[in-house]
N, C-alpha and C positions, 0 to 999 in steps of 0.2 A: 504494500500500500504506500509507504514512502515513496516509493520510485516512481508510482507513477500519478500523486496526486503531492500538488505542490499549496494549495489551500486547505485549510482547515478551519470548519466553523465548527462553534456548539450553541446550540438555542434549548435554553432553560423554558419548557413548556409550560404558558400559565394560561387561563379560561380568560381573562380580560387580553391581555397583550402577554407576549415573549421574548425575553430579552437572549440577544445574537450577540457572540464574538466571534471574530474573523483574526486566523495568526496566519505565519509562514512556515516555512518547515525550520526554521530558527525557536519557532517559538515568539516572535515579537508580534506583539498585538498590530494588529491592523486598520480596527475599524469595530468600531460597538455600539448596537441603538435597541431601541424596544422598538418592536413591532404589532400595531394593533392586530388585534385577532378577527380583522376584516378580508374579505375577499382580496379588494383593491389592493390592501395594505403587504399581502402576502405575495400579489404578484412583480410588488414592487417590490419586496426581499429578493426572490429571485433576481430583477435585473439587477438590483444593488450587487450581489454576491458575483453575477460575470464582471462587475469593472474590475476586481481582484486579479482575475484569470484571466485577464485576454480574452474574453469570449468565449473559453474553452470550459465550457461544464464537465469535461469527461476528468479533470484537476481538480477536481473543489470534493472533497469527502464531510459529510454532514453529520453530525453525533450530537442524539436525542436521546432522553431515556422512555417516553413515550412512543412505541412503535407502530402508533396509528395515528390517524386523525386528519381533516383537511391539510394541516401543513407537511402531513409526509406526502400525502396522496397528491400537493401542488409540486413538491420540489421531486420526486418521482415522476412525475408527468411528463416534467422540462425536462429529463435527463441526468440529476444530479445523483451522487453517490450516496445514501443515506445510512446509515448505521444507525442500532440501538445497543442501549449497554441497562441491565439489570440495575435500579437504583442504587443496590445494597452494595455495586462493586462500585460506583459511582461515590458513595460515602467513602469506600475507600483510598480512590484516589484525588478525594476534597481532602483526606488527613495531610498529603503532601505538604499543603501548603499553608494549613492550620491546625496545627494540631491539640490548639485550645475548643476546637469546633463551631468555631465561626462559621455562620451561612448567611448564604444571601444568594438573587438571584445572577447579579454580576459575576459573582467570585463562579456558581457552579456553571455559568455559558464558557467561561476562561478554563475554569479544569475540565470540559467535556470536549473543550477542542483541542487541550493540550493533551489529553490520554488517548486521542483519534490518531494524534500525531506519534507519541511514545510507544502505547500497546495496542498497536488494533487489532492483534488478535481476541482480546478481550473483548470487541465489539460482533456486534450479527448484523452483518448487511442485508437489508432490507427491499423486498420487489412489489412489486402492483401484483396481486396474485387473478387469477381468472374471477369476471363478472360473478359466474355461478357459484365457486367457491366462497364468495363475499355473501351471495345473497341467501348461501349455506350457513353460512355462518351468524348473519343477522336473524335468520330463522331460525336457531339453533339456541340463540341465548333467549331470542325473545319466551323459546318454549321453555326454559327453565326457568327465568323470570315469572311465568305463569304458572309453574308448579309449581314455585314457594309460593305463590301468592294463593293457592289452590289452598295447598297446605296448611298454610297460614289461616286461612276461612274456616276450614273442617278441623284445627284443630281447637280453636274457639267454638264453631259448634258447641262439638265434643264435650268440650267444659262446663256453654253452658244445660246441657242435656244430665251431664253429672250431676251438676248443683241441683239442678228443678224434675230431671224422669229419668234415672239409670237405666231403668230396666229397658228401658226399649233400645240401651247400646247393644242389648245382647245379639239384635236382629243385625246389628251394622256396629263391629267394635271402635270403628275410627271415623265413624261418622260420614264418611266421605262417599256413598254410595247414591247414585240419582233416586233409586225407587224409596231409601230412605226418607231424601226432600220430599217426594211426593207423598210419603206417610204422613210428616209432619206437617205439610202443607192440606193437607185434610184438618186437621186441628192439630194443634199443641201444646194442648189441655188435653190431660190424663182423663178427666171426669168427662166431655166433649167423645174422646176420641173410643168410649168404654161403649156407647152409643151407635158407632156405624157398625152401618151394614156388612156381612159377610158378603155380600156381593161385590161391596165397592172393593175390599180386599181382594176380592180373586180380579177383579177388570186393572184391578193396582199391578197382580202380581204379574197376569198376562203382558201388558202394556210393555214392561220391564226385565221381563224375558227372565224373570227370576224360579226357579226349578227347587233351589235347595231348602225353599220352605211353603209349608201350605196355608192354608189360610186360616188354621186351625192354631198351627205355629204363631200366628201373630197376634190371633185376637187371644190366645195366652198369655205372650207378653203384655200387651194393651191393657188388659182388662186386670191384671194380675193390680194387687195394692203397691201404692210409688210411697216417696219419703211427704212429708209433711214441710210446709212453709207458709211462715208468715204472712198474712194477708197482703194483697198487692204485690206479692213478691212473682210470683207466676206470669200474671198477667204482663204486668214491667219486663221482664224475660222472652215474653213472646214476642213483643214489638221486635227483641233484638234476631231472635229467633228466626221470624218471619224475613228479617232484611240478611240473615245468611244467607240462608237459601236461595234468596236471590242473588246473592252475591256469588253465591256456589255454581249456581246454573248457568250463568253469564260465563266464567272464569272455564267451566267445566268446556261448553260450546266453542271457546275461544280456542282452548287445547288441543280440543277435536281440530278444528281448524287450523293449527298452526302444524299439527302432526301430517294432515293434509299436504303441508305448504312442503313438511319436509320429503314426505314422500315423493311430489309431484319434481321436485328439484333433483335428488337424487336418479329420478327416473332421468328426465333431462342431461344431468352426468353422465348416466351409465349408454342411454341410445349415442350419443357422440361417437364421431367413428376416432379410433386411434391410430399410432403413426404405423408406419406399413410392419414395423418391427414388432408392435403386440397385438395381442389376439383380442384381451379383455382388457378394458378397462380398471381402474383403477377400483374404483366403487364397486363393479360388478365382482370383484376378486374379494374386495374385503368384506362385503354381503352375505358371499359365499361362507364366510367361517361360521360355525353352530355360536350360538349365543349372541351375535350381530343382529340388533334388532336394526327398523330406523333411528331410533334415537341415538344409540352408540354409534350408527356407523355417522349419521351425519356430524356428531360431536368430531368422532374422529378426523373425519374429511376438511373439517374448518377450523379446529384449533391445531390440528397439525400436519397441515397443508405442506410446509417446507420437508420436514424429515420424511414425509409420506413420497413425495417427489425425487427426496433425493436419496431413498434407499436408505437411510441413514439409521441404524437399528439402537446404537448407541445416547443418539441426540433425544430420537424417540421416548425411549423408556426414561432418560432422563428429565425429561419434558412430564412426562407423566407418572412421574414420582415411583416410577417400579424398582428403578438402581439405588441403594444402597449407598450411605454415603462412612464411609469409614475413617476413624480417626486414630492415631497411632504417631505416638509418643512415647519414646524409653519402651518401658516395660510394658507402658497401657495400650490397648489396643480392643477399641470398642466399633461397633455394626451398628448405624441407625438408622433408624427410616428418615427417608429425605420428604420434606417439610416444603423447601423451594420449590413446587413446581407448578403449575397450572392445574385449576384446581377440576376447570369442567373437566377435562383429558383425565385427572387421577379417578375422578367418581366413573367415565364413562368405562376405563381400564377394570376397575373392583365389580362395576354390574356385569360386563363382560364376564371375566373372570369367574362368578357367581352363577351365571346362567349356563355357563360351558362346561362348568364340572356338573350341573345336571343333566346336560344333553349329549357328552361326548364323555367316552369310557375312556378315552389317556387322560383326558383333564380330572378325570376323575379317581382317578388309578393314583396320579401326580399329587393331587391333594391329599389321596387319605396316605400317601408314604409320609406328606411333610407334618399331616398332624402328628404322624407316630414318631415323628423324630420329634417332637414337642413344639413346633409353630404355634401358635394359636390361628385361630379364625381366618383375620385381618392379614398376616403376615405368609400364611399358604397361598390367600386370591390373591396376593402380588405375586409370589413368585409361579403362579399359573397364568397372573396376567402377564407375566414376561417371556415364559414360555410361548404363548400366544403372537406374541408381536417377534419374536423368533419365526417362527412360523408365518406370517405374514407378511415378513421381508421377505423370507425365501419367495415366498409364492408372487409376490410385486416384482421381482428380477426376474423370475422366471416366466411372469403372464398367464401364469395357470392359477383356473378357480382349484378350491380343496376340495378334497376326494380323503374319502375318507379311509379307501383301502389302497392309497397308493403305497405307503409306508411297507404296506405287507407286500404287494406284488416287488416293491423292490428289494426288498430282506428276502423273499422264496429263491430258491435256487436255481438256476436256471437248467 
């Protein structure tokens, strides 16, 4: 990177404006301003930063520690070099130059272009990744964002169904089930609800395609005696009650829909024809593995787009927190779970992992060795989720979906 980029900036990213320094490969400052965090204002950094260069964008290497947002996706556009570097290494190379821990936002534009220039290995250069990829990805969080906010509804429910009618969590333990809202949205009042119809209960249960109880089962619970409360206290609770449910149903439909979005995306990835060298698709290979739902595989596809692309098995698992991070001092010499990493990519790795030792007999074989060797739980679904992404490097270099009896036709003898 020295050799062949003779500027160096660093812009300290802020929500109002940003403040830029520009050095040389000496290290002497150049040129430092804040930049509003307007459209105009950004296209005018760009031309600011060629009077540096002669013109030559392919010389100017850019270090942010935000590796998104309009101003990567303008200075990416034009052609510029952009890097990101991890905050936490970024704190480390602020201690350089103060090591009483002075900050500010000058001081970190100054040490982000002076570490671009010193170690850029320490930096991840950064690309405009594909339209679909992005619109994978924005569809991806938005679906998680909705099931904590799902979550979050039906666990309140939940609470207030404990405080004011237990018995009826027995029909739905977590509250979180549509034909429940529609029980409770019949009334929610235990004295009220002791009064319907066996009918309405079976057109409840049809409606909801629910099988694993009858209608016998419910006016049981319904009708069975609940806890006792204070006057007005019931009724106060149903108001709150009432506007879950609605809040559940919205949240619940939006889900459906955004599950939709991922699907129809993913389809979109996989019909793409690829370059004359592979057979399948990227998506359609990683789909192929047992336990890959939509949701893990889209998570995968969009938070780790770069290591998926470039084979890279080691980046991967470290990115998704399955490598180990190990410390070793003298005599000490300790194993711990890594903490660093992206967090949608660790939960989409662990439900993987989780659904693959019930659907596939090596994943399954793999975990119950590492409980007997005394892993717990948590610490076998990583090391089967790393097995896995083992596995589906292989299968990305090589273009082939997984087959589940290749293993053995190539171990049989010929």
């Amino acid at each position: 990177m020295g050799e062949t980029h003779k500027v160096f900036v660093g812009i300290d990213w802020g929500q109002e404006s940003h403040q830029v320094s520009v050095s040389d490969t000496k290290g002497d400052l150049l040129g430092e301003r804040s930049v509003p965090h307007r459209g105009d204002a950004l296209g005018e950094l760009s031309d600011w930063l060629l009077t540096f260069a002669d013109g030559d964008v392919s010389s100017i290497a850019v270090a942010l520690e935000v590796p998104r947002g309009p101003i990567v996706d303008t200075l990416l556009e034009r052609g510029y070099h952009v890097f990101a570097i991890n905050p936490k290494q970024l704190d480390r190379f602020r201690d350089r130059y103060s090591v009483a821990g002075a900050k500010d936002d000058r001081r970190d534009a100054r040490v982000l272009g002076s570490a671009v220039r010193t170690d850029p290995k320490a930096f991840r250069a950064l690309t405009i990744d594909d339209p679909l990829t992005i619109q994978l990805r924005e569809y991806s969080r938005h679906d998680v964002e909705l099931g904590e906010d799902f979550q979050r509804a039906a666990n309140r429910l939940r609470d207030l169904l404990v405080r004011t009618w237990p018995e009826v969590l027995k029909l739905s333990p977590a509250a979180d089930e549509p034909w429940l809202w529609g029980l409770l949205a019949l009334s929610a009042s235990p004295d009220e609800m002791r009064t319907i119809r066996p009918a309405r209960i079976r057109q409840l249960l049809r409606e909801y395609r629910i099988r694993r109880l009858t209608v016998e089962d419910v006016l049981a619970v319904v009708r069975s005696p609940t806890v006792r409360l204070a006057p007005g206290v019931r009724e106060g609770v149903r108001v709150r009650i009432n506007d879950l449910i609605a809040q559940l149903q919205i949240l619940h439909a939006q889900r459906r829909q955004a599950e939709r979005l991922l699907a129809t995306t993913l389809e979109a990835m996989t019909a793409r024809p690829t370059d004359i060298h592979r057979e399948h698709h990227d998506a359609a290979i990683l789909q192929s593995l047992p336990g890959v739902g939509i949701r893990i595989a889209a998570t995968m596809l969009a938070e780790a787009a770069q290591p998926l692309r470039d084979r890279d098995y080691h980046a991967l698992r470290t990115l998704g927190g399955c490598a180990p991070v190990t410390k070793r001092s003298g005599k000490s010499h300790m194993v711990c779970m890594r903490t660093a990493c992206q967090r949608r990519l660790r939960s989409a790795f662990y439900w993987w992992a989780e659904r693959s030792v019930r659907e596939e007999d090596r994943s399954r074989a793999h975990y119950r060795r590492l409980r007997q060797r005394g892993h717990n739980h948590a610490r076998a679904l990583r090391s089967v989720s790393d097995r896995l992404l083992a596995m589906l490097i292989a299968m990305l270099k090589a273009g082939t979906l997984y087959d589940a009896d290749r293993r053995a036709l190539v171990a049989a003898p010929a």
